[in-house]
N, C-alpha and C positions, 0 to 999 in steps of 0.2 A: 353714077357716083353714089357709095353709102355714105352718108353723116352719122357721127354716132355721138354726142355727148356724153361724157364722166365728169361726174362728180367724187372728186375722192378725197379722203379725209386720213388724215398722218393718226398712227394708233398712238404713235412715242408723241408727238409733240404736238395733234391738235389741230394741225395747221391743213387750209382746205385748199385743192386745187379744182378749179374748170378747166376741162380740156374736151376739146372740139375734135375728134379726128375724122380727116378728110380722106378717103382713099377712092382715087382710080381707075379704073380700067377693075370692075368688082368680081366679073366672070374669071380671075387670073387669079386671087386670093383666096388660099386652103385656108390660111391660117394667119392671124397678125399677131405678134409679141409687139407690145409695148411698154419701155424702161422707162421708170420716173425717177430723178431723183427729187429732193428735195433741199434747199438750201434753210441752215440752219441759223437764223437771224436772233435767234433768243441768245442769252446772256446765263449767264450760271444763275441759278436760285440760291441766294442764302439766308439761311433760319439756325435757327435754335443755339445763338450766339451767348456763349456763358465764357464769365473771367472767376476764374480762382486762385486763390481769393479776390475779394470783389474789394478789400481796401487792407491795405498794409505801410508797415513804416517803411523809411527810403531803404532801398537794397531789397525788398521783399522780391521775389520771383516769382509770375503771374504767368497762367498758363489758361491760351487764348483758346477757345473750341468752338466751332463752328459745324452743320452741317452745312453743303455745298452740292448741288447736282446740277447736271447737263446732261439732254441727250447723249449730245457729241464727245462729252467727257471734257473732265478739269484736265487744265494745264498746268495750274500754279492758282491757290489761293493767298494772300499778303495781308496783315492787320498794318492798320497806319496807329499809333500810339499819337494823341494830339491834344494842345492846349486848347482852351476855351475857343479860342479864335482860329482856329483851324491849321496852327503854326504844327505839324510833324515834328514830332522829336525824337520817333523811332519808329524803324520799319521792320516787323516781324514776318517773315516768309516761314507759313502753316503748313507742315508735312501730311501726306495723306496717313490716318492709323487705323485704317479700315472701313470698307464701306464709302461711305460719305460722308465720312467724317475725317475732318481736319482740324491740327490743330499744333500748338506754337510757343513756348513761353519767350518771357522780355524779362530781364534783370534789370529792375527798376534804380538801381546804385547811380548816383549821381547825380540825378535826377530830382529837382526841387519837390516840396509838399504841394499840394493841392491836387484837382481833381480836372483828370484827364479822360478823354473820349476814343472811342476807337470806331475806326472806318474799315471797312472789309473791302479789297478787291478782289475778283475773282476771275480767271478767263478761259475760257474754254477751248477745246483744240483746234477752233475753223478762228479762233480772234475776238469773238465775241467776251466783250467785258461786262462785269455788272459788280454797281457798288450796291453798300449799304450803309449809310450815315449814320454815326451815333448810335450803332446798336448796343453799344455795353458804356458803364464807366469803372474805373479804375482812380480810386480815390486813395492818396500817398502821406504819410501824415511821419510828425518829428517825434521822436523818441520822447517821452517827458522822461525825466529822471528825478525823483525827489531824494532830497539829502536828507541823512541824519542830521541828529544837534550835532555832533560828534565831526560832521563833514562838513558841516560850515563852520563851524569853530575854526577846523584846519585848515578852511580858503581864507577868513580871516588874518589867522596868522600868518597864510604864505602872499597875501596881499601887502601887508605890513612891510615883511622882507623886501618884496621888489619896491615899494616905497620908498624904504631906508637905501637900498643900493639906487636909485634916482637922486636921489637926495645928493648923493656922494658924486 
């Protein structure tokens, strides 16, 4: 009987295996091939998560970028758009634009003021998912408008109008 122990170690992902092989009948054996694979249990990586702009009035159009890698390769990278409380109010699916980088905009129209969080999902081609909580925010804010004398004078006068026709 030969025993042979390996120790081997993944070059892409790190990961170590012990394998024991046991062979036989050893006077018979020229040559042995041995196939590994490896199962891929990691999750996508995500980093370098940037929103631009990073704050605008309601309707502004925010464009999501993220880098993303896997071994195994992405399948589908998603930004989750979210209130304080983790309530979703928009889900942006990030296209790949090269490399490892993905990315996505959200047209923020309709959409109340205040300041919102974004969640990354990401999953790779064997199933493996990986988040990333609160890596960006995205702060939405109300137009101010300030009047002339000139333009409150006129809401005056046209407050008056709808007065008098009440009145009536």
């Amino acid at each position: 009987v030969w025993v042979h122990n390996l120790h081997i170690e993944s070059q892409s992902t790190g990961s170590v295996q012990d394998v024991t092989l046991n062979v036989n009948n050893v006077q018979d054996v020229d040559w042995l091939v041995v196939k590994f694979s490896t199962q891929d249990l990691s999750p996508p990586n995500i980093s370098n998560v940037t929103v631009t702009p990073s704050s605008g009035e309601i309707g502004t159009v925010f464009t999501i970028t993220a880098t993303v890698t896997d071994n195994s390769g992405v399948s589908f990278v998603r930004a989750l758009i979210q209130h304080p409380d983790e309530t979703t109010i928009a889900t942006v699916n990030l296209q790949n634009s090269g490399g490892n980088t993905w990315s996505g905009s959200w047209n923020s129209s309709g959409s109340p003021a205040g300041t919102y969080y974004i969640d990354l999902e990401a999953e790779d081609s064997v199933g493996n998912l990986g988040e990333s909580e609160n890596v960006a925010t995205i702060t939405l804010t109300v137009k101010v408008v300030i009047l002339t004398p000139e333009q409150k004078e006129a809401i005056k006068e046209a407050k008056k109008v709808v007065e008098e026709i009440d009145e009536k």
